[in-house]
N, C-alpha and C positions, 0 to 999 in steps of 0.2 A: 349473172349475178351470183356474189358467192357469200351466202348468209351461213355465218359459224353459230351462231345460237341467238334465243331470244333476250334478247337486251333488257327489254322490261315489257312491263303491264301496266298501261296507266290507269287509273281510276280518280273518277271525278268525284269531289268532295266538298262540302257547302265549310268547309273547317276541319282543319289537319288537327288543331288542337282536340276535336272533338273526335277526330276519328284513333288518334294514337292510342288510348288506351286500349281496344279493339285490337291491334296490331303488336302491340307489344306485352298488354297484361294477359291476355285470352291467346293471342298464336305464339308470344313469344317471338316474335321478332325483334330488331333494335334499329331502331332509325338510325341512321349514320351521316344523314346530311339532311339541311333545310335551307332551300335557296329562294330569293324571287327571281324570276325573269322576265324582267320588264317589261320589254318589247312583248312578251305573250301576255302581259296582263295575267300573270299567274305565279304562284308558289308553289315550291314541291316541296315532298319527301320522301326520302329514297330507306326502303328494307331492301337485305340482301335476302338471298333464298337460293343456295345454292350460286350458280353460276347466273340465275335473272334475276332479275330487281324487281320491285312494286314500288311502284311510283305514283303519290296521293297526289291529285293536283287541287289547287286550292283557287277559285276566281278574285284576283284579288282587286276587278272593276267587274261591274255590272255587264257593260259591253264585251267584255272578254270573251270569247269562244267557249273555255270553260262554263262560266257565268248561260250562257245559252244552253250549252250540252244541258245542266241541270236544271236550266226549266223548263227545257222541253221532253228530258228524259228521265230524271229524275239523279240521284245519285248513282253510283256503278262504273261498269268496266267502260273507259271511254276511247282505248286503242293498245294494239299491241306493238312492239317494236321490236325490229330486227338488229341484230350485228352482222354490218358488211363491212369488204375490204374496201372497198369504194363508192360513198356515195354519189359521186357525177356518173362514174359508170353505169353503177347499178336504175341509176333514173333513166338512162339513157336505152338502157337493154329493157325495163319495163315500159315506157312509150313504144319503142318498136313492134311492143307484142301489144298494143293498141291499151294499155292501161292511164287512164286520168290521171295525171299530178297535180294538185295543190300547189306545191314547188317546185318549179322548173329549176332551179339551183339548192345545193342544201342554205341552210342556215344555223346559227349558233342553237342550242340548246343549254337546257342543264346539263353537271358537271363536264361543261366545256366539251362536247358532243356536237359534232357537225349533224344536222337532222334535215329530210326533206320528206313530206306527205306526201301517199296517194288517195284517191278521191275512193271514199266507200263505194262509189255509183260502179266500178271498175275491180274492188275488191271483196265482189260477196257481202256488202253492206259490213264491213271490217274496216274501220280506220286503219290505217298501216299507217307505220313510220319507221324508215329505214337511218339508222345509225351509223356516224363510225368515231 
């Protein structure tokens, strides 16, 4: 697998509306995009920070994955993500080496990001998500 740097940071949030002033008035960062993505049942928002992002994810169904992480966990960091050159490869070399996927294939993500998870059970109780 060949990861050139961390992609982003996601963190769960019950409202991006509520959480931006935190981010932009207190750290001084600047949003620079807000999307929903459907199919995850969730909305983002994307700070740069350097060469990684912070990315606020928003439940935007109850059922959503999101929507769970924050009642079961409460708000906070809810994974980190990788930049690789290849996501089928890179799944492919991490099963070999006996780790859980989520995603046996990637999937679309926000801004147009091929995405595929590995299972915390497999990664030090770290949600991973590898990018390209």
């Amino acid at each position: 697998m060949n990861i050139s740097h961390i992609e982003h940071i996601g963190i769960a949030v019950k409202s991006i509306e509520n959480s931006l002033p935190y981010y932009e008035n207190v750290l001084g960062l600047k949003c620079y995009n807000i999307e929903e993505v459907t199919d995850q049942k969730v909305k983002t928002a994307f700070f740069k920070v350097g060469q990684t992002k912070i990315e606020l994810l928003e439940p935007t169904a109850e059922d959503s994955t999101i929507a769970k992480f924050i009642e079961k966990k409460g708000e906070g960091v809810h994974h980190i993500a990788f930049a690789v050159s290849d996501v089928v490869e890179s799944l492919a070399d991490v099963e070999s080496k006996g780790v859980q996927l989520i995603d046996k294939a990637p999937r679309g993500g926000a801004e147009g990001l091929q995405i595929a998870f590995l299972h915390p059970k497999s990664t030090g109780s770290v949600l991973t998500e590898l990018c390209q």
